[in-house]
C-alpha positions in Angstrom: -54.2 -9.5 139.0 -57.5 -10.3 137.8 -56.9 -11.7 135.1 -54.9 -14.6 136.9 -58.1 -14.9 138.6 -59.9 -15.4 135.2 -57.1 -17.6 134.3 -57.7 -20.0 137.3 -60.7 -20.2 136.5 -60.6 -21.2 132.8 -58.0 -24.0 134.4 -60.5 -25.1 136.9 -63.2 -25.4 134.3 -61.1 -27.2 132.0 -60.3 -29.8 134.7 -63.4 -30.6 135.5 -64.2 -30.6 131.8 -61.5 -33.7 131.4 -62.6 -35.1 134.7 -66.8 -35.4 133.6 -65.8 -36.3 130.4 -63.5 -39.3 131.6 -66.1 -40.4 134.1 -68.6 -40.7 131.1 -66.1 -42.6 128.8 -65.9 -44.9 131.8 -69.6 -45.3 131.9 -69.7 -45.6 128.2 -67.1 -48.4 128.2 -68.7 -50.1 131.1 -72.2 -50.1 129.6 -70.2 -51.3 126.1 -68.4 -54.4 128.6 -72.0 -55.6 130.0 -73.6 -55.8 126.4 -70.5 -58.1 124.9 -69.9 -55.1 122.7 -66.7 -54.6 120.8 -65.1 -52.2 119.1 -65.8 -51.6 115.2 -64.0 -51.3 112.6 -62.8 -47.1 112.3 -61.6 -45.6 109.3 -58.5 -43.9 109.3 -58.0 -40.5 108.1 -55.1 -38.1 107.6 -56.4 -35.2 108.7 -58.3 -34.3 112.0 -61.6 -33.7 112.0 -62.2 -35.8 109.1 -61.1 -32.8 106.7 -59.8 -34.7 104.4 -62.8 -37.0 104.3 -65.0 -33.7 103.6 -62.2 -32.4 100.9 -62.4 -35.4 99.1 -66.0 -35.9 99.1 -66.4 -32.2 97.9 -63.8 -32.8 95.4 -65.7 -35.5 93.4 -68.9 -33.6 93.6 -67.2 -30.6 92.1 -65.4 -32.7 89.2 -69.1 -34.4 88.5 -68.4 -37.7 89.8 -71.1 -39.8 91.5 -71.3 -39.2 94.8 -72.8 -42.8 96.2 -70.9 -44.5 93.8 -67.4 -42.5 94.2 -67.2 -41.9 97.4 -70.2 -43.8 99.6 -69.9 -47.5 98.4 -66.4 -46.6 97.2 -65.6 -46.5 100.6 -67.4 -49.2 101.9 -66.2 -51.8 99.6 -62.3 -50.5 99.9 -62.4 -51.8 103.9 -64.1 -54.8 103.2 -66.8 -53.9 105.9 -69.9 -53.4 106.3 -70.2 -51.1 109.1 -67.4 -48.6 110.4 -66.7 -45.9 112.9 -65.1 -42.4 111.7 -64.6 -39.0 113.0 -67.3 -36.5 110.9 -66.7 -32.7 111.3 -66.2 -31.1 114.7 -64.0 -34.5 115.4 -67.7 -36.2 116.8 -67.9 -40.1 115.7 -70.0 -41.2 113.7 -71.0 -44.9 112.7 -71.7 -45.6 109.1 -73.1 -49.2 108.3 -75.2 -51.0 105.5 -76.4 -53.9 107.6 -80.0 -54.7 107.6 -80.2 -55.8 111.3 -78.2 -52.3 112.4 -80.9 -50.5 110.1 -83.7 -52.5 111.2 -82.9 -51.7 114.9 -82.3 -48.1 114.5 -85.3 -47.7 112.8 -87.8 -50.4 114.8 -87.0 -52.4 117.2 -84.8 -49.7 119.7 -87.0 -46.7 118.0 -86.8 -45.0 120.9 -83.3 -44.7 121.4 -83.0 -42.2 118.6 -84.1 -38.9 117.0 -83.4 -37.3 113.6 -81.4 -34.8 115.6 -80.0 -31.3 115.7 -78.5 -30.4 112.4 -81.1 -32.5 110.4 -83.4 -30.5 111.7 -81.4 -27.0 111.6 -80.3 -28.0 107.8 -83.6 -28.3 106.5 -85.8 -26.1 108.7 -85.3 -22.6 106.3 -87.7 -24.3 104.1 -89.9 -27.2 105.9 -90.4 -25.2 109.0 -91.3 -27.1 111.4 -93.3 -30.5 110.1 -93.4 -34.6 110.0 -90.0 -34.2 108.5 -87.8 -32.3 110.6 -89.5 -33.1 114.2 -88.8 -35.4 117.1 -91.1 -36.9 120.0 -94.7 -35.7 120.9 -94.9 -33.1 117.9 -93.9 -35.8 115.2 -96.7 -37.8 116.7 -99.2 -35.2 116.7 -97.9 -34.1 112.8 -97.9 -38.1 111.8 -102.0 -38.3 113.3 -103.1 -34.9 111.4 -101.7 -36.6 108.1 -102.6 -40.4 108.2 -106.0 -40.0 107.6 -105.1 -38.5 104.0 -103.9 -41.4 102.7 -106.6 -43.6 103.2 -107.2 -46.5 100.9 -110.3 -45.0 99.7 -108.0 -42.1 98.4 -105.3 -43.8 97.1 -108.1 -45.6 95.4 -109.3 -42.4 93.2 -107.3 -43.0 89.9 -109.7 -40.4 88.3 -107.3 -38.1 89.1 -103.8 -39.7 87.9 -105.9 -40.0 84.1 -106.5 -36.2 84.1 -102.6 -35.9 84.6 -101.7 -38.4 82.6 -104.2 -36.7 79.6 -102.2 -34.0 80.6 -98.9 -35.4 79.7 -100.1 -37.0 76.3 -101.8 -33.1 75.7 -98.1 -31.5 75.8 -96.3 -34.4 73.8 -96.7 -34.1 70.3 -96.7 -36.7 67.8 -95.9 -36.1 63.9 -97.6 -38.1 61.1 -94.9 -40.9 61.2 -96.2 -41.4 64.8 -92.7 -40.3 66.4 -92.4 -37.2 69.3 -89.8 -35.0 68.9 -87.0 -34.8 71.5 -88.6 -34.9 75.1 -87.3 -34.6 78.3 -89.8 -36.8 80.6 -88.4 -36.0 84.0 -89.3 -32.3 83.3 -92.9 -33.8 82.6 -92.7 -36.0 85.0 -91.6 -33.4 88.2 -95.1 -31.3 86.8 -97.3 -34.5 86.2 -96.4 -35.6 90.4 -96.8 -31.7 91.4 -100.2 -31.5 89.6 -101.2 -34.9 91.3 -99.8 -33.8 95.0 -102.1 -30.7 94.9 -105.2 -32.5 93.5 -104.1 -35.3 96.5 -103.8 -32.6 99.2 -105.6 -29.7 98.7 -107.9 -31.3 96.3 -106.9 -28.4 94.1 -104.9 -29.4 90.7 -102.6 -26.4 89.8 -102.4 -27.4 86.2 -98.6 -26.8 85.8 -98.3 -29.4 83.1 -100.6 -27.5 80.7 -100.0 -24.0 81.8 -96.2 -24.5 81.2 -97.2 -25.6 77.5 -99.6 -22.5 77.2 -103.0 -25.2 77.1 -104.6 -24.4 80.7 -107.7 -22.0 81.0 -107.0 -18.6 80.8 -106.1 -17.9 84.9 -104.4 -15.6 87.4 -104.3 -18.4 89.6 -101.0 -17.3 91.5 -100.0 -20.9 92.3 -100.6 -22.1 89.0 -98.1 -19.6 87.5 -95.7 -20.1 89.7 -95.7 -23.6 89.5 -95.7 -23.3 85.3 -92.3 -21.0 85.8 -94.7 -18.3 85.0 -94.6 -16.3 88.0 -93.4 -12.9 86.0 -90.9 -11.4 87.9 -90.2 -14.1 90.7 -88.7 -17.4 90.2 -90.7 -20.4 89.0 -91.6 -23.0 91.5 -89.7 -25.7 89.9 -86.2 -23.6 90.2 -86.8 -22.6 93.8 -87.6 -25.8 95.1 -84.5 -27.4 93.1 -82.2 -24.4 94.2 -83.5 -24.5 98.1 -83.2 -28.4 98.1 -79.3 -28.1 96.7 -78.8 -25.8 99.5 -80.8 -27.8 102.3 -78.5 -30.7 101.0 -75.2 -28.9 101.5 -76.1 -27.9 104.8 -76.6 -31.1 106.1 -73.2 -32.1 104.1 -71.3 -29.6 106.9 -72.7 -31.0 110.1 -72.2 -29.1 113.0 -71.5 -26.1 110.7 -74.8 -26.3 108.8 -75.7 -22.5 109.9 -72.7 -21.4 107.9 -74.6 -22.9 104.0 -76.4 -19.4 103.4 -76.5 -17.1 100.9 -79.1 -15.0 99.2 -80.0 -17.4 96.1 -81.1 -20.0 99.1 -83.4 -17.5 100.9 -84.8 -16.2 97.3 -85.4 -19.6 96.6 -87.6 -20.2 100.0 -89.6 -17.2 99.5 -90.7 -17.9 96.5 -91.5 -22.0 96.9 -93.1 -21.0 100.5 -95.2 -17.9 97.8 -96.1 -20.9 96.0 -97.5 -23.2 99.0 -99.5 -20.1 100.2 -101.0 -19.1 96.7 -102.4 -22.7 96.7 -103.6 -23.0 100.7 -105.3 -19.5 99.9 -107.1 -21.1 97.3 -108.2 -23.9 99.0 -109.7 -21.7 101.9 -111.1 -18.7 100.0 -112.8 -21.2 97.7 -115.6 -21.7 99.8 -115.4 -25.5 99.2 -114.8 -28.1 101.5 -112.4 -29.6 99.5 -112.5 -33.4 100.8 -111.5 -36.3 99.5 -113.3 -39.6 99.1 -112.8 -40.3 102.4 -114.6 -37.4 103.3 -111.3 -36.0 105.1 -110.5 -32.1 103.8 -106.2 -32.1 105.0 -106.1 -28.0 104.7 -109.6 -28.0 106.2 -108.2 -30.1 109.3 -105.2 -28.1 109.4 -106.7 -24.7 109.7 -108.7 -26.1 112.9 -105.8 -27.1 114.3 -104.3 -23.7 113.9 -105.0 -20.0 112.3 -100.8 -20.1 112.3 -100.4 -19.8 108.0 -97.2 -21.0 108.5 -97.8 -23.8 110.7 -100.5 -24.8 107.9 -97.3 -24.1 105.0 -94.6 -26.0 106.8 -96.8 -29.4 106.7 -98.2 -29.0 103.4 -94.4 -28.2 102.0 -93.2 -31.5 103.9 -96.4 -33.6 101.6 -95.4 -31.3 98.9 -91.4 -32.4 98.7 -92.4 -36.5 99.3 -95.6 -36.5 96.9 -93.9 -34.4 93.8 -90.1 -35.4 93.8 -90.1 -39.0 95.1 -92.3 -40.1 92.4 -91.2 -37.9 89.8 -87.8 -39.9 90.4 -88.9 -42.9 90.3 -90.7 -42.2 87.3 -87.8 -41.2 86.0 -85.8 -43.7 86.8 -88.2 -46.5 85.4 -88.2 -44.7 81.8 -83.9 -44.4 82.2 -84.5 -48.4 82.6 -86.6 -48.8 79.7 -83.8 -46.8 77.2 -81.2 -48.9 78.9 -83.0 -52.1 78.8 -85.6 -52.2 75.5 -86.1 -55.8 76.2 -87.6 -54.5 79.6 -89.6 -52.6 78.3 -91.3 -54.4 75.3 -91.8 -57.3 78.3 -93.5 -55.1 80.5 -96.0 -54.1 77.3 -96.8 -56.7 76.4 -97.7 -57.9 79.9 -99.7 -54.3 80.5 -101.5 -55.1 77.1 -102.6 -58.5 78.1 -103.6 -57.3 82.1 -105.6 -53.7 81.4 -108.1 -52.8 78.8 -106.2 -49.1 77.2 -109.6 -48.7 75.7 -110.9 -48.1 79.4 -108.7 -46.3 81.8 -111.7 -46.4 84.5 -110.7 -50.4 84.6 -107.6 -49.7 85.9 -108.0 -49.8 89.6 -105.0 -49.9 92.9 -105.6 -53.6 93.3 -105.3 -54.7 89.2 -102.2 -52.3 89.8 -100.7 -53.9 92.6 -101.7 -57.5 91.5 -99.9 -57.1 88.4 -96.5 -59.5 89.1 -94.0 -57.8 86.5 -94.6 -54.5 86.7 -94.3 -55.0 90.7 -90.9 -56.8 89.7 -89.8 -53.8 87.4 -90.7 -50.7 90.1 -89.3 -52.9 93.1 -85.5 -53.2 90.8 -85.9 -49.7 90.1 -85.8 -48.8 93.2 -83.3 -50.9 94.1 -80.7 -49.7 92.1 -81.6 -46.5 92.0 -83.0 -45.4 95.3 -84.9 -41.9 95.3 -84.2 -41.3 98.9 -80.2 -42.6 99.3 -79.2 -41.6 102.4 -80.3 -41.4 106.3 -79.5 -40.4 110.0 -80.4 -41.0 112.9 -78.6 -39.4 116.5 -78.9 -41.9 119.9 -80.9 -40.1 122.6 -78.7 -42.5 125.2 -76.1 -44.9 125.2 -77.9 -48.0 123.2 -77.0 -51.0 121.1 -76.4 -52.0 117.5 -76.7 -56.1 117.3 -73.6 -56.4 115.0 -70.5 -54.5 113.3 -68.3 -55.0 116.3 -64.8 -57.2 116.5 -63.0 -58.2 113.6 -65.4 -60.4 111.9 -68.3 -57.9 112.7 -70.8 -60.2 114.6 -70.4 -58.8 118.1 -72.6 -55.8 118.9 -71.4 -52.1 119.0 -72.2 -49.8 122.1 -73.2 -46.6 120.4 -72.8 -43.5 122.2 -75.5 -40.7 123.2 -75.3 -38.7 121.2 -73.4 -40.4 118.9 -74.7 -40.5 114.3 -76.1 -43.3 112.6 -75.8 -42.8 109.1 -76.6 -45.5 106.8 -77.3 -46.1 103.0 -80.4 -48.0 101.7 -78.3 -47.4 98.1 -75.3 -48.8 99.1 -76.9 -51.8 100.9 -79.1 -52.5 97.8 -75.9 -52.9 96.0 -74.1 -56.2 98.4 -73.5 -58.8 96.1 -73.9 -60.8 99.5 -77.0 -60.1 99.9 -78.5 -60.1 96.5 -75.9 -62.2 94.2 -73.1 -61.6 92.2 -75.4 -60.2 89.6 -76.2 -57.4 91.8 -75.0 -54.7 89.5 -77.8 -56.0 86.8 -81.2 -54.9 86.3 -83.0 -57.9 86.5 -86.8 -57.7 87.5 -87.1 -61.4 87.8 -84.9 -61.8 90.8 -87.7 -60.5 92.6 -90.1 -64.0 91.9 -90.9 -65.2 95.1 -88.8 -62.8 97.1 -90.1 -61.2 100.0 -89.5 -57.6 101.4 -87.4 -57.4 104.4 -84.8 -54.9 105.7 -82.5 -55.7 102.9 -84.6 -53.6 101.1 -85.6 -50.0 102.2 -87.0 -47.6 98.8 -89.3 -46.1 102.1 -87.8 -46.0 105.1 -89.5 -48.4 107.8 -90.9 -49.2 111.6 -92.6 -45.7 112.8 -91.2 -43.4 110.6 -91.9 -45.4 107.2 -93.4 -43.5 104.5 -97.0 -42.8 104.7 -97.2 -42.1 101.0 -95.6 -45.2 100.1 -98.9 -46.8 98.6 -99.9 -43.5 97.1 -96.3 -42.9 95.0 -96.4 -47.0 93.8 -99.8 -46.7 92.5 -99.5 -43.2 91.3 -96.2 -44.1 89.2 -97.3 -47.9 88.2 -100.6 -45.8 87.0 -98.2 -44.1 84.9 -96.7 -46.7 83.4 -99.2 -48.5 82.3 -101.1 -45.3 80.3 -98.1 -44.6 78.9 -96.8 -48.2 77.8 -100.7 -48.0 76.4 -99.6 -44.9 74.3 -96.1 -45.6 73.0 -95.0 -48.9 71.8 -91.1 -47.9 71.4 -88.8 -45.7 73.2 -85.2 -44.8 72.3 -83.3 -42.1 73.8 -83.0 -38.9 71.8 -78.8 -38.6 73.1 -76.2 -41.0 72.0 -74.9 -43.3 74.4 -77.0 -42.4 77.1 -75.5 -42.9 80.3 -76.3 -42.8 84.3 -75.8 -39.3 85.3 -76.6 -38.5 89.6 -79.1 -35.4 90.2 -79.2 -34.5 93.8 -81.4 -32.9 96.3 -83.2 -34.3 99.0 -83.6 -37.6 96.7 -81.9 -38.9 93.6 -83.0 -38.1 90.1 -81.5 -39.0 86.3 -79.7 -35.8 86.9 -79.1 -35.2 82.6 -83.1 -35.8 82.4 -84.6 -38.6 80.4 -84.5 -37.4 76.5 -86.2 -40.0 74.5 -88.2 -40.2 71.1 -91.5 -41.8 71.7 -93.6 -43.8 69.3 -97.5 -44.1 69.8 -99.1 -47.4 69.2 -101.8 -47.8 66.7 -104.5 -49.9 67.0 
């Protein structure tokens, strides 16, 4: 008989199950009736769960089709909306929108109503650990504090350190007696150039990847160099393992509530050696005997290591600096030069602009201010971004029932109740691309549309309210830096591969995903 009695049991449990979960729902709809909430828009699927959803979304990543374009704003423009409701995996809803006000309250104004949640956090914690990434509440805060103080003005100010990478880059480029560079792919160049620049930046310790991969750095046994040069002998370059974990991170995140099932030895091999790499370098910093500060006198392993003696509390935040100061730039970087093949009339502006506004004869000129005060090339980074967004894609879970001010009814002005519990995803990609919002030229890259345009949450490159970027000053002037020493050096580009076309890299941000081959030609004069 006992297992009647275990059978009862399951019964009673269940209805109390449907009971607690109506009485919520009630709640839920009550609290939705007292804010004027209506229903959104929700996307109907074939399958439960949303399997089909996921099959399709895998399919066009497996058949190399562009995932934001193919299946995110594919999806948006097909309903005509710009905010819906559908069932993601484990049948949970989520609500999907590209509205600026939704975005601007989930991320501002009602900050507090939400976290980065759960599988964010369980997706990507193999390789950040714990840092201002992947937490939530009182230890974000405490991880925001530690790092603010690094990216002072008075740092970001120190360009002396973007010309020793930028002497680099020219270093490893050769040029033959008709003035022309071979094939080159830039965003390989590029990925090294922002790695060199994040170590100088935050352990004041440049590992000289750009000139050890070419065979041109001092003779060293510098472990973090090595590995960061894809010279690590027996282990796997830096460069592979953080690509390879990110891939992996991204697919995790991908499966929702089943993010623990994306595993598999390449992943962890990838994470021991990136997290080798971040120790090599911290090691360096503390066994140097140096204080290793910055100009603003503030040492970021120093302060670390007094919060903790905990290596890998110290490896989890420098790996979160290390992912937003090497590949967010190094995109955009790439992106601007996948502009200036497309666009040639872009780019011979933009010279000629650079060649009137800085002295090439005296880099030291060149200063944040001259930099940001320079209209055009503002205009050109801000359209880069734009249409091609490093950082796509976002999340965000409600800690309690809370409101979104529109995206409900069938015209989509009423607000939406949005459940506890309950996604936000939204696209910063798919909402720079609203002919709505930014004409029916929106699908052109057109730096001047930015004259007289101000930033506001139709735009979003860095995130915004608490959580926005604190590197964002640091990645504009490091890549405008860029720019203008190499618009100095080259007068023409052309791609090195016929018909060069847009091709999507992924991993935690979005990359020219062929590279950017191009032939170079160095000005004289």
């Amino acid at each position: 008989m006992r297992w009647l009695e275990i059978l009862l049991v399951l019964v009673v449990l269940g209805v109390i199950r449907i009971f607690l979960d109506y009485l919520k729902e009630r709640r839920f709809q009550q609290f939705a009736a007292e804010n004027g909430c209506k229903p959104p828009h929700r996307e109907v699927t074939k399958l439960p769960w949303g399997i089909d959803r996921f099959y399709n979304m895998m399919k066009v990543i497996r058949q190399g089709g562009h995932l934001l374009d193919d299946v995110v704003v594919k999806r948006f423009q097909e309903e005509r909306v710009m905010s819906r409701e559908s069932v993601g995996m484990l049948g949970k809803m989520v609500f999907n929108t590209i509205e600026p006000k939704n975005i601007q309250a989930v991320m501002a104004l009602n900050f507090k109503d939400y976290e980065i949640g759960k599988i964010r956090n369980g997706s990507f914690m193999p390789l950040l650990g714990n840092n201002i990434f992947t937490s939530d509440g009182p230890s974000w805060e405490h991880s925001r504090a530690l790092l603010r103080p690094q990216f002072a003005r008075e740092n970001i100010n120190d360009l002396a350190s973007a010309e020793y990478n930028v002497q680099a880059l020219f270093k490893v480029i050769p040029v033959d007696a008709s003035g022309w560079t071979p094939e080159v792919d830039l965003q390989e160049h590029f990925f090294r150039l922002t790695l060199d620049g994040a170590t100088e930046f935050f352990f004041n310790d440049n590992v000289n990847s750009q000139l050890a991969a070419a065979g041109m750095a001092p003779v060293s046994s510098n472990a973090a160099t090595n590995l960061a040069a894809d010279k690590g002998g027996d282990h796997m370059g830096f460069a592979e393992a953080f690509n390879i974990a990110q891939e992996w991170m991204v697919f995790r995140f991908r499966l929702q509530g089943f993010y623990w099932a994306g595993d598999a030895p390449s992943f962890r091999r990838a994470i021991k050696n990136v997290q080798r790499f971040v120790d090599a370098a911290i090691e360096n910093v503390l066994s140097s005997g140096k204080s290793h500060k910055t100009k603003s006198g503030y040492s970021l392993v120093g302060s670390l290591s007094q919060e903790t003696q905990n290596v890998t509390e110290i490896r989890d935040e420098c790996l979160g600096l290390l992912l937003a100061g090497r590949d967010t730039t190094a995109a955009l970087l790439g992106w601007l030069f996948t502009a200036f093949i497309l666009y040639p009339h872009i780019f011979q502006k933009l010279r000629a602009v650079i060649l009137e506004e800085f002295d090439s004869r005296d880099p030291s000129e060149i200063t944040f201010a001259k930099l940001k005060g320079c209209r055009y090339l503002q205009f050109v980074i801000n359209e880069t971004l734009r249409l091609y967004t490093p950082v796509p894609l976002n999340a965000r879970v409600a800690l309690r029932n809370t409101i979104l001010p529109v995206g409900g009814g069938l015209d989509e002005t009423a607000p939406v109740a949005i459940r506890k519990g309950q996604g936000v995803f939204f696209s910063p990609y798919a909402m720079h691309r609203r002919a709505d919002i930014w004409g029916p030229d929106v699908m052109e890259f057109k730096p001047e549309r930015w004259e007289g345009r101000k930033s506001d949450w139709a735009f979003l490159p860095f995130s915004g309210g608490p959580r926005i970027c604190l590197g964002q000053q640091y990645a504009l002037c490091e890549a405008s830096y860029v720019v203008v020493r190499m618009l100095q050096q080259f007068d023409r580009i052309e791609s090195a591969v016929p018909n060069p076309k847009v091709v999507p890299g992924f991993t935690l941000t979005y990359f020219p995903g062929n590279g950017v081959k191009v032939r170079m030609h160095r000005a004289t004069g």
